[in-house]
VEXKE-731804 format. One record per residue (C-alpha): residue number from 1; residue in three letters; chain; x, y, z. Coordinates in Angstrom, 2 decimals. Layout:
BEGIN
{node NUM, "ALA", "A", {X, Y, Z}}
...
! end
This chain:
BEGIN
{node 1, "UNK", "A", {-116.04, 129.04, 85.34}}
{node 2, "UNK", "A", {-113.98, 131.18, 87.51}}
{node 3, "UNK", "A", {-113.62, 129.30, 91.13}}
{node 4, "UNK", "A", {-112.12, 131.88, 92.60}}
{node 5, "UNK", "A", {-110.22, 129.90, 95.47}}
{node 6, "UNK", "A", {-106.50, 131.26, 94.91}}
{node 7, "UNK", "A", {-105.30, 132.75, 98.30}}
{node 8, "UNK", "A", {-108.15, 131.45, 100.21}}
{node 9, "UNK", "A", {-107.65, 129.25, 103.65}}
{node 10, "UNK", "A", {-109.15, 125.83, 104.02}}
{node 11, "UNK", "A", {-109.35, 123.74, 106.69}}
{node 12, "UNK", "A", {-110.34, 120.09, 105.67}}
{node 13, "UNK", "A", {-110.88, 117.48, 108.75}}
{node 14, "UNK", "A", {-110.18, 114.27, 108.72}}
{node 15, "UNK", "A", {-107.57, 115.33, 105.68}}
{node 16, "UNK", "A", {-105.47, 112.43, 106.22}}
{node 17, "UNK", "A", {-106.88, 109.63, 104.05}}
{node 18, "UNK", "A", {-110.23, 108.81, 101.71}}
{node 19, "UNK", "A", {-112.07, 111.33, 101.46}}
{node 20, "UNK", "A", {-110.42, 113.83, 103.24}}
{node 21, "UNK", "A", {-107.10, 113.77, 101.50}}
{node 22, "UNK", "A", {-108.65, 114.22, 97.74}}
{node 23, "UNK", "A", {-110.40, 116.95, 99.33}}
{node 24, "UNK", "A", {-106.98, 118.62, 100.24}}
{node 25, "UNK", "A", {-106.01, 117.85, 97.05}}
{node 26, "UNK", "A", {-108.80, 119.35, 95.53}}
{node 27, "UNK", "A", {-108.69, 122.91, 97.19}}
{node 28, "UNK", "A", {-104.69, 122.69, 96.71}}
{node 29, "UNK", "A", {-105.49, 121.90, 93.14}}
{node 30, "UNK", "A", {-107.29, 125.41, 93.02}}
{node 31, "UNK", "A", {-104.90, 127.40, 94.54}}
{node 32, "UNK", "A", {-105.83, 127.44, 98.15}}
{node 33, "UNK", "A", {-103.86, 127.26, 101.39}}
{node 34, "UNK", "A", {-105.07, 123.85, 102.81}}
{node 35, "UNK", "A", {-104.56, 123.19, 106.47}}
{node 36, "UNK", "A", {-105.27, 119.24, 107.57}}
{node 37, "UNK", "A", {-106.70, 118.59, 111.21}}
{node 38, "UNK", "A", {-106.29, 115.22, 111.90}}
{node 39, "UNK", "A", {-105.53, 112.99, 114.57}}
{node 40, "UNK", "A", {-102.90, 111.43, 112.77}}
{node 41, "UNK", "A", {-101.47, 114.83, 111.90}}
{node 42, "UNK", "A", {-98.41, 117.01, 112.92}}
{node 43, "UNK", "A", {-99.89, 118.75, 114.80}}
{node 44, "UNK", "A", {-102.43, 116.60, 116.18}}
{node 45, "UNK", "A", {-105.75, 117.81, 116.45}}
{node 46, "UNK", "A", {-108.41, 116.26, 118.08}}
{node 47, "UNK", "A", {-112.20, 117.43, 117.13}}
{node 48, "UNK", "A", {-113.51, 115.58, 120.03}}
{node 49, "UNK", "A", {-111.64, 118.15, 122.13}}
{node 50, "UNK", "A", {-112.52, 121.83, 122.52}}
{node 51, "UNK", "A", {-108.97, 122.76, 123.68}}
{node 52, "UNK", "A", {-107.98, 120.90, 120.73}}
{node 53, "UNK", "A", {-109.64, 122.26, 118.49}}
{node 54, "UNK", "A", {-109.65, 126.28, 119.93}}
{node 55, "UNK", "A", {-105.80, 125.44, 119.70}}
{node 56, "UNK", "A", {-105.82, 124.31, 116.44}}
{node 57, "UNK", "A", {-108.31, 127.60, 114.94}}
{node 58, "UNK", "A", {-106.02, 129.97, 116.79}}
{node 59, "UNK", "A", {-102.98, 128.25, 115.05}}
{node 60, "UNK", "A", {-104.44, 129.10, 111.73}}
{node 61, "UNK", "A", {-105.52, 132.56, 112.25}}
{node 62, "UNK", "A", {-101.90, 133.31, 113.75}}
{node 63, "UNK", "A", {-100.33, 132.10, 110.72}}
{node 64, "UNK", "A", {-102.24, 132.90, 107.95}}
{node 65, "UNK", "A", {-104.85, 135.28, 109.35}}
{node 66, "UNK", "A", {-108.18, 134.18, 108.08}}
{node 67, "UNK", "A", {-110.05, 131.19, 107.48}}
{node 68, "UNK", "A", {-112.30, 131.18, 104.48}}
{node 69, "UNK", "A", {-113.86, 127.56, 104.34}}
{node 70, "UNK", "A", {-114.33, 124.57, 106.73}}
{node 71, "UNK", "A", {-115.13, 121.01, 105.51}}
{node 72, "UNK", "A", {-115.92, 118.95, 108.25}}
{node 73, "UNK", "A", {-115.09, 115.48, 107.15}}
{node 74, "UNK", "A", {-113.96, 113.71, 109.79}}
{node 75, "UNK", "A", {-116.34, 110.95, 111.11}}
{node 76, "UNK", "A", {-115.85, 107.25, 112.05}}
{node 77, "UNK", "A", {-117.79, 104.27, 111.88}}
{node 78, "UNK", "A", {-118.69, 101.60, 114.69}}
{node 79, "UNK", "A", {-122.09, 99.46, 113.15}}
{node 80, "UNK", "A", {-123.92, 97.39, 115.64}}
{node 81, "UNK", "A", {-127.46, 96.22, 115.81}}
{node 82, "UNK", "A", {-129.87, 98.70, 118.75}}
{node 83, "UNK", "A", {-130.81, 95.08, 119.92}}
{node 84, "UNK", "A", {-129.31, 91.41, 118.26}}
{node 85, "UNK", "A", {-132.19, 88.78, 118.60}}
{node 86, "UNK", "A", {-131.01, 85.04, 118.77}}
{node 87, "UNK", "A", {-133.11, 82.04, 119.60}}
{node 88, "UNK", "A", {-135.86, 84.34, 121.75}}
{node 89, "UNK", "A", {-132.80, 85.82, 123.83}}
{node 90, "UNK", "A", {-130.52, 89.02, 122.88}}
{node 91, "UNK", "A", {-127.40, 88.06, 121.24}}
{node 92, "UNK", "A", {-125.86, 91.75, 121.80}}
{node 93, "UNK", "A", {-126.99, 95.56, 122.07}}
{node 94, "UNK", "A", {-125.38, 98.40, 120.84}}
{node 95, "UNK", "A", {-123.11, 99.55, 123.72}}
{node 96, "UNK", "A", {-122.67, 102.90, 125.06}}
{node 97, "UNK", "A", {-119.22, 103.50, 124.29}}
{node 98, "UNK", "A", {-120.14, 102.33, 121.10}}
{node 99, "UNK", "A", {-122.89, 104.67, 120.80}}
{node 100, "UNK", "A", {-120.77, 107.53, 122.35}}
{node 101, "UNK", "A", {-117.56, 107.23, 119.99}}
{node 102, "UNK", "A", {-119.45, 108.17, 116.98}}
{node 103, "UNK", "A", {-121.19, 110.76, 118.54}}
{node 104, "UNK", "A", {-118.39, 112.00, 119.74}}
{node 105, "UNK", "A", {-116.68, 112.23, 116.54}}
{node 106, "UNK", "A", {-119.40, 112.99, 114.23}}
{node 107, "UNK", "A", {-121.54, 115.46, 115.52}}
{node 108, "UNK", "A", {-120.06, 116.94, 118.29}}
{node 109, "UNK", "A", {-116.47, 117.20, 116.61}}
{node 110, "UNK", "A", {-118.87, 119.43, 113.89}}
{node 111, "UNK", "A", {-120.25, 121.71, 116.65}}
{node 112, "UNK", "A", {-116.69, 122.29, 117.88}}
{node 113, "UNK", "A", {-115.10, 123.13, 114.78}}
{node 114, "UNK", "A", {-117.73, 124.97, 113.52}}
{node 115, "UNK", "A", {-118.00, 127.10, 116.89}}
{node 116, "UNK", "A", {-114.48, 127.77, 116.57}}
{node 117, "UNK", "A", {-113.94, 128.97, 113.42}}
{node 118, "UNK", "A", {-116.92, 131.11, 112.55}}
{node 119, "UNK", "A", {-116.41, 134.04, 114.94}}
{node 120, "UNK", "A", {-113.07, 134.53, 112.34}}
{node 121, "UNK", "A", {-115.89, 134.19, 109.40}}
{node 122, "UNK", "A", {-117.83, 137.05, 110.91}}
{node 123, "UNK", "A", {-114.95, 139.09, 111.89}}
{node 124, "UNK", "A", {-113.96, 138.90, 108.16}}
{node 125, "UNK", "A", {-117.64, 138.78, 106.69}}
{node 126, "UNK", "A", {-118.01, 135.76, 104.56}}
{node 127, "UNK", "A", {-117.01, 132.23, 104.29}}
{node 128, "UNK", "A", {-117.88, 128.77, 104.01}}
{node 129, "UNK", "A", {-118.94, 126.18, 106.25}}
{node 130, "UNK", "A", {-118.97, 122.29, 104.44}}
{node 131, "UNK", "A", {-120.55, 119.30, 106.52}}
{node 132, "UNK", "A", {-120.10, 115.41, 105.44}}
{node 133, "UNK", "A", {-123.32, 113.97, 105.65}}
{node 134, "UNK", "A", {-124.34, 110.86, 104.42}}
{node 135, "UNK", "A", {-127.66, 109.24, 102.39}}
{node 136, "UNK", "A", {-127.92, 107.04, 105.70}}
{node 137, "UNK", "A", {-128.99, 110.24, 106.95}}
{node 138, "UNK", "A", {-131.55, 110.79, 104.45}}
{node 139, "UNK", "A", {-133.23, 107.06, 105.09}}
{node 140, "UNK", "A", {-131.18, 105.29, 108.16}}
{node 141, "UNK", "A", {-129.58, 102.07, 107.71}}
{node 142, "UNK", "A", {-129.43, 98.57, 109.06}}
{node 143, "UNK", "A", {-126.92, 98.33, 112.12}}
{node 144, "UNK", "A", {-126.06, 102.11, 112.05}}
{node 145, "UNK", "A", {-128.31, 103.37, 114.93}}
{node 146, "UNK", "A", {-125.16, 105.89, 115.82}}
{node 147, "UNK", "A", {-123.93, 106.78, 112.66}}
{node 148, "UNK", "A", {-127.14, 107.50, 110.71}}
{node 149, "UNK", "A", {-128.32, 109.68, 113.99}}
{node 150, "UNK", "A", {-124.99, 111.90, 113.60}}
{node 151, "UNK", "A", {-125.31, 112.34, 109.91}}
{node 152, "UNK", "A", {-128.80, 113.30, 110.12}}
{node 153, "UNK", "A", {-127.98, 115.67, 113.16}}
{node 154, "UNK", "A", {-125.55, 117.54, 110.88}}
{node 155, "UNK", "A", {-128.41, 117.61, 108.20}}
{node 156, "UNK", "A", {-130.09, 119.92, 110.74}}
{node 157, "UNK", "A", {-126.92, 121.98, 111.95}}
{node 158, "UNK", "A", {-126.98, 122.62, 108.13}}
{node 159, "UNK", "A", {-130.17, 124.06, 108.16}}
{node 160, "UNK", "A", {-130.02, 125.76, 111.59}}
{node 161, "UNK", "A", {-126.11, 127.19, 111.01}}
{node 162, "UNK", "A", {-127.84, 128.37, 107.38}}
{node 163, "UNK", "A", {-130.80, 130.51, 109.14}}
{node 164, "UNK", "A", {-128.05, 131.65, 111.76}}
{node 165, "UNK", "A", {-124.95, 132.87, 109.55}}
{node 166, "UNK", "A", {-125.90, 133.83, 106.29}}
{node 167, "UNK", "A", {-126.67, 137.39, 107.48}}
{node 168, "UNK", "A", {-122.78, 137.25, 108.17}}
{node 169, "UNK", "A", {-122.56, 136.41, 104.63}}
{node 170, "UNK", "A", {-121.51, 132.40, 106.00}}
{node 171, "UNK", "A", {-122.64, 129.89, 103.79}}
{node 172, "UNK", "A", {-123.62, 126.60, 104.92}}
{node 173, "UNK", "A", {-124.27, 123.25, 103.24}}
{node 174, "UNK", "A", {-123.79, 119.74, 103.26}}
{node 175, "UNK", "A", {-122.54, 116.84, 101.14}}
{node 176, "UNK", "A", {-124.40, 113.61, 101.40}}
{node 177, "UNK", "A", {-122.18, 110.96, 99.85}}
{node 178, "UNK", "A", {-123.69, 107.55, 98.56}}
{node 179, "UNK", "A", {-120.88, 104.68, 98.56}}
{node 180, "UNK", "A", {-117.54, 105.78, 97.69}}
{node 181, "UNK", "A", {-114.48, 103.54, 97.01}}
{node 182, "UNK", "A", {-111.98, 104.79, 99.23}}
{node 183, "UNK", "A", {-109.74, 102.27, 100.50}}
{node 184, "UNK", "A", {-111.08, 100.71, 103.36}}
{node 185, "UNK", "A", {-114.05, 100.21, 101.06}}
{node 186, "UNK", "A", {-112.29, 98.62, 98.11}}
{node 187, "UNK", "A", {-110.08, 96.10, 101.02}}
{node 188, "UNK", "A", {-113.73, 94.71, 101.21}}
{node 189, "UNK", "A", {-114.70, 91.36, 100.00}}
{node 190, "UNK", "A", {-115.61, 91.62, 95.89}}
{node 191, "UNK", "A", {-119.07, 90.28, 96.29}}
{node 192, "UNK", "A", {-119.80, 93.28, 99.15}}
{node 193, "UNK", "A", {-118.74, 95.88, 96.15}}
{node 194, "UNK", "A", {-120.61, 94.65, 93.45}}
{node 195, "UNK", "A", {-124.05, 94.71, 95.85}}
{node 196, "UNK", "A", {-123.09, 98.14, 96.54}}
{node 197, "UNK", "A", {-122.72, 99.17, 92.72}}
{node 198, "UNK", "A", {-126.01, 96.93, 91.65}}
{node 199, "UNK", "A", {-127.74, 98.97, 94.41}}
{node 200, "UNK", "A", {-126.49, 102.73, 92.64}}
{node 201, "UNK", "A", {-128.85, 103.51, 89.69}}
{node 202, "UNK", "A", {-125.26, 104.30, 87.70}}
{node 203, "UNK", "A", {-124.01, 100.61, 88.37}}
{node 204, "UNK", "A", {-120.79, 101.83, 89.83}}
{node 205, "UNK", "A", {-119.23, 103.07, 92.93}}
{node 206, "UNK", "A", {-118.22, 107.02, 93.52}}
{node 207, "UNK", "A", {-114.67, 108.11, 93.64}}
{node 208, "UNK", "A", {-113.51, 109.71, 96.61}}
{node 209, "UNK", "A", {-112.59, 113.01, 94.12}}
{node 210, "UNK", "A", {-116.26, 113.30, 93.49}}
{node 211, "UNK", "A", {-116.90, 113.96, 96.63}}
{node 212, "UNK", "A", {-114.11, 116.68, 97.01}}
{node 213, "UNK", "A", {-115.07, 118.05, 93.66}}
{node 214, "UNK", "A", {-118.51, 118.61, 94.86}}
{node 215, "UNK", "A", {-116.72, 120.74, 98.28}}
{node 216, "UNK", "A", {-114.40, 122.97, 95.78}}
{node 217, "UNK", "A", {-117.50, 123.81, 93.79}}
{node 218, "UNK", "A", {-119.90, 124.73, 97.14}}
{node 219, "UNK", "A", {-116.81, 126.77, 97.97}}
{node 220, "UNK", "A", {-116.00, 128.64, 95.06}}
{node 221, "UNK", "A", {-118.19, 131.57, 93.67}}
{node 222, "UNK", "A", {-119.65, 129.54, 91.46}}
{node 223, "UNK", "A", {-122.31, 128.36, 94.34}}
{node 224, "UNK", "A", {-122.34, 131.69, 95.68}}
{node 225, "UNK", "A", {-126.41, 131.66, 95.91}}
{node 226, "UNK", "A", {-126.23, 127.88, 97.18}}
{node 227, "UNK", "A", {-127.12, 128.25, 101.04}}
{node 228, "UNK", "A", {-128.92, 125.47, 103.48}}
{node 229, "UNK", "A", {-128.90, 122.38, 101.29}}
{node 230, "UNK", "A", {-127.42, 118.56, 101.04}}
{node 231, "UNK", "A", {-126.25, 117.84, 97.83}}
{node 232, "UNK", "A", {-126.51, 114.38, 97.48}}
{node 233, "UNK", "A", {-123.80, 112.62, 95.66}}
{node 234, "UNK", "A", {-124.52, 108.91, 95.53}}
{node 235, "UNK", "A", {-124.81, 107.77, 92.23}}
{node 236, "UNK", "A", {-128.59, 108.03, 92.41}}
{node 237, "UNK", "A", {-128.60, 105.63, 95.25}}
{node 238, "UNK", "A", {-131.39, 107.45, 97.04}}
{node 239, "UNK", "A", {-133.67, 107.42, 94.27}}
{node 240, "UNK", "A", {-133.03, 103.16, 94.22}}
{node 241, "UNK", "A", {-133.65, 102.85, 97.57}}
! end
């Protein structure tokens, strides 16, 4: 199966750790120029920030004159209850800055990127735009009021960016991971890991390289007619739910 990702120019963000760095490691793997935006990088970018980011695209095309794929990984977590109930009082609500961070990060930081690197995509006529997801998008989760709405917003930039840029010969999709064992996962208590794996139909958690094995192959010519859809890779979690 011929990838066909030699030469090409990917941006991964959030390619500093988890998830993110196998995916550099993935595209590197397969020959491509991988370019990190992080905001623990060298440079630093920001995808909060529009200057940031505009910076950051520009960068790229100056130096190696096209961009051919985008995964937009970056995305943080801050879990809180809409409303805690305690003894017929609230305990605590979801605050707005809490509310606002993710946001922030997780669905705006997509609309920025993305905004800034496809008018190089057209210019060039193809390419390959790759949004982290998340089954919590698919079916919301307990205490994730912000993160669940980001990663089901992306679900519909998918779909919307997919109607939009295909005629530009632009495909878009998304990955919708199910529990992966990156590190900050596995630093968690052993009893919190083996609920997650009895809740995956395989018994066992994903690897952070199947999630950046299933970017490489939405990339690559070998997906060429895959356009507008969220590959779920969780294990079979959604089907247990």
């Amino acid at each position: 199966m011929d990838l066909n990702l030699g030469g090409k120019v990917v941006i991964v963000t959030g390619g500093a750790a988890g998830i993110g760095r196998a995916t550099v490691e993935a595209f590197e793997r397969e020959g491509a120029t991988v370019v990190s935006w992080d905001v623990t990088s060298d440079p630093r970018v920001d995808v909060t920030s529009r200057e940031s980011v505009e910076a950051a695209a520009a960068d790229v095309i100056a130096k190696h004159g096209r961009i051919d794929v985008l995964v937009n990984n970056a995305g943080i977590v801050r879990d809180s209850q809409l409303v805690k109930w305690k003894d017929g009082a609230i305990a605590s609500l979801m605050d707005d800055a809490t509310f606002d961070a993710v946001i922030a990060v997780n669905l705006k930081g997509v609309f920025l990127c993305t905004r800034a690197v496809v008018p190089h995509m057209i210019a060039s006529g193809s390419g390959s735009i790759l949004n982290a997801s998340s089954i919590v998008g698919l079916y919301g989760n307990f205490g994730q009021t912000n993160y669940a709405a980001t990663k089901a917003g992306v679900i519909s930039f998918t779909q919307t960016w997919a109607r939009e840029l295909g005629k530009f010969g632009i495909r878009v999709n998304a990955v919708a991971p199910g529990f992966i064992a990156t590190e900050m996962v596995k630093a968690m208590p052993q009893k919190v890991l083996d609920s997650m794996a009895a809740r995956t139909p395989l018994q066992k958690l994903g690897e952070p390289a199947d999630i950046a094995n299933a970017y490489v192959w939405l990339a690559s010519d070998a997906a060429k007619f895959v356009h507008g859809t969220v590959l779920s890779v969780d294990g079979g979690l959604v089907l247990g739910t």
